[in-house]
N, C-alpha and C positions, 0 to 999 in steps of 0.2 A: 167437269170435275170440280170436285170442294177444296180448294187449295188452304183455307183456312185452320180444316183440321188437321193438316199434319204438321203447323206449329206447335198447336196445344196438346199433340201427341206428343213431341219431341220434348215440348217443356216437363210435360205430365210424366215422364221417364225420368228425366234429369231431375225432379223433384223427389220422386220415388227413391234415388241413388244415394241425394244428398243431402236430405231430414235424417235420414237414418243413419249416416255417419256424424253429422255432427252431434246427435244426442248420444250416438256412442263414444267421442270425442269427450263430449262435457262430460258424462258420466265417467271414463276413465280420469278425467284431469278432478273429479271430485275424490274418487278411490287415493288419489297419489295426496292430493290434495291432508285429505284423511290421516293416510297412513305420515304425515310429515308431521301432522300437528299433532297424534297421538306419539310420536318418536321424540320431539319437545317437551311434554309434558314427563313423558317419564323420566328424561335426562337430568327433570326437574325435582323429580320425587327422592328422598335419602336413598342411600345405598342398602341392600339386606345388612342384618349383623353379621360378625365376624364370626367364625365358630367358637372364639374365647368370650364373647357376649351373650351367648346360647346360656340358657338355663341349664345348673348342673342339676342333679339328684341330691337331696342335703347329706352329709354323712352317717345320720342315722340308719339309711336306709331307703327305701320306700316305703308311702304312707299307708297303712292298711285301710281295708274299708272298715265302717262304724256301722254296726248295730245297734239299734236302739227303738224301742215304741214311740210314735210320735202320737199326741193327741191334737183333735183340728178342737178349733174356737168353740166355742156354742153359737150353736146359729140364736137371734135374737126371736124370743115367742110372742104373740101378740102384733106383729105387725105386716103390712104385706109384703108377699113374695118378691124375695131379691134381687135386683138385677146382676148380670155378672160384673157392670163397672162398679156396682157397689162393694161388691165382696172383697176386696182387697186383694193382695198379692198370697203369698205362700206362707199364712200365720200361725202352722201348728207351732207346740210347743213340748219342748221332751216328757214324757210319761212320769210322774210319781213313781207308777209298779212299772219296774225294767222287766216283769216275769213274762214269759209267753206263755199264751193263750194255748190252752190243750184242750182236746175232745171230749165232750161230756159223753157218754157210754148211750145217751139218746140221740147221736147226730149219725148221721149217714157216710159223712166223711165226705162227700162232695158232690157233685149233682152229676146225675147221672149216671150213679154207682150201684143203683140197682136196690140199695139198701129203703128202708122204711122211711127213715125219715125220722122229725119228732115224731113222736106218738101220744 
């Protein structure tokens, strides 16, 4: 008989039994861990506002929306194609003619409407 491997059976069980508790050990003690220094931090954070801090409605009313023609920049001619960090932010500028734009009796009215087209 091998009397030696039923040591390292016995250890090789007891190993098996108790890696796997203590990393589930550490892993719960990280969770609480966690959840204690997220519960600090926000103890630390202001309070919400009160609901008399709440933004009111001005008494005029509510603000309507705005309609208006907007024109974008001129792209610049002569040079090469743009990159988009080049182009800046949102630089239209309100219309001169506030008129809207209506169908000339040659347009079709929108794609796929079956209609001609220019001609």
């Amino acid at each position: 008989m091998d009397f030696n491997a039923t040591p390292l059976a016995a250890s090789g069980a007891a190993v098996g039994g108790i890696v796997p508790f203590l990393v589930g050990v550490i892993i719960v003690g990280g969770l609480i861990g966690a959840v204690w220094w997220g519960r600090r931090q926000r103890a630390e954070q202001p309070a919400p506002p009160r609901p008399e801090e709440q933004p009111r409605l001005p008494d005029s009313g509510p603000v309507g929306p705005v309609t208006e023609r907007r024109e974008p920049d001129e792209m610049p001619q002569g040079q090469d194609r743009l990159n988009p960090h080049q182009m800046g932010g949102d630089s239209s500028h309100r219309a001169a003619d506030q008129e809207r734009p209506t169908w000339s009796d040659n347009d079709s009215g929108g794609f796929g409407s079956g209609g001609p087209g220019r001609t």
